[in-house]
C-alpha positions as CSV (number, residue, x, y, z in Angstrom):
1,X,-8.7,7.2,16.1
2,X,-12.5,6.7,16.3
3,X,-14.3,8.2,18.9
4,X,-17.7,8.5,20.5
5,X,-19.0,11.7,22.5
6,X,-21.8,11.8,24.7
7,X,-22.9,13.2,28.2
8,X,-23.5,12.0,30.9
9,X,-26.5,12.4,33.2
10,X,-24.7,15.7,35.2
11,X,-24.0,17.0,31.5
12,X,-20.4,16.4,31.8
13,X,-19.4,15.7,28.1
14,X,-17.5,12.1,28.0
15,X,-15.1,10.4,25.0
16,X,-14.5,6.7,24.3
17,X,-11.3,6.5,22.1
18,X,-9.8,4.0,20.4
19,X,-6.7,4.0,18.1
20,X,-7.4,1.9,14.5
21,X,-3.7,1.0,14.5
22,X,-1.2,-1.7,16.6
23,X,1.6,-0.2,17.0
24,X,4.6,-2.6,16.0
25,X,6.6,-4.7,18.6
26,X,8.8,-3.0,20.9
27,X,7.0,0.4,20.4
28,X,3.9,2.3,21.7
29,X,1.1,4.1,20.4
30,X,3.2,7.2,21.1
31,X,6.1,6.3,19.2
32,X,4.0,5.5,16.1
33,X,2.2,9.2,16.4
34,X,5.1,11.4,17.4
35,X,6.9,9.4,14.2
36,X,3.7,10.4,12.0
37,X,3.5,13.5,13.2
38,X,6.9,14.3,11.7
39,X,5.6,12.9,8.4
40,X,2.9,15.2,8.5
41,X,5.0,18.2,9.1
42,X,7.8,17.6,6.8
43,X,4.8,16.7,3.9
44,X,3.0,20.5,5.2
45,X,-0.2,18.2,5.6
46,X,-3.2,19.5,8.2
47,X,-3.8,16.2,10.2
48,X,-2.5,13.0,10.6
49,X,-3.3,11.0,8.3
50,X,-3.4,6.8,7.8
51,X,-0.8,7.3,5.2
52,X,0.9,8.7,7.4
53,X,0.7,6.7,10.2
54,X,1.0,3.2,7.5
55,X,4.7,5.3,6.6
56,X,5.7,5.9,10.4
57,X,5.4,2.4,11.3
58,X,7.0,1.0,8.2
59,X,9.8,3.6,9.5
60,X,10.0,2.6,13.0
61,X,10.6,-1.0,12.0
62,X,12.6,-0.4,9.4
63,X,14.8,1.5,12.2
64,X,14.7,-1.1,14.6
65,X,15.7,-4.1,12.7
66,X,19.4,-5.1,11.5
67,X,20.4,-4.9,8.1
68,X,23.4,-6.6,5.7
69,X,23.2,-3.3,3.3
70,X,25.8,-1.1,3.4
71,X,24.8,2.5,4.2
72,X,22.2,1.5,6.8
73,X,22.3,1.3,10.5
C-alpha cells in the first residue's frame, strides 16, 4: 500500500491509501490480504510482503478455478 500523511488545517492528521495490487476476479482486496497474511505467518516473516501478496493471489486463483488433475479440488 502507498500512502500519504498530512494535516489538515485543525491539525487533525489525515491518510490517502491506495493498495498497489488488483485483486483477482471474484475476490476483494480482503481476501488477497487475509490469504497473504497466512503466508506471512506460516513463513515467520514481519510484514506483508509483495511476495507474499504475488503467492496469495496466485493461490486464490488457483483455488477458484477447475482442474482435470487428479488430487486437486
Amino acid at each position: 500500500m502507498d500512502s500519504i500523511y498530512f494535516q489538515d488545517p485543525l491539525g487533525m492528521l489525515i491518510e490517502l491509501a491506495s493498495y498497489r495490487f488488483d485483486p483477482p476476479h471474484g475476490h476483494t482486496h480482503a481476501d488477497v490480504l487475509m490469504e497473504a497474511h497466512g503466508i506471512r505467518v506460516a513463513r515467520g516473516d514481519y510484514a506483508i510482503a509483495e511476495a507474499h501478496l504475488a503467492d496469495a493471489i496466485e493461490a486464490l486463483v488457483d483455488r477458484s478455478r477447475a482442474t482435470l488433475t487428479r488430487g486437486r479440488d
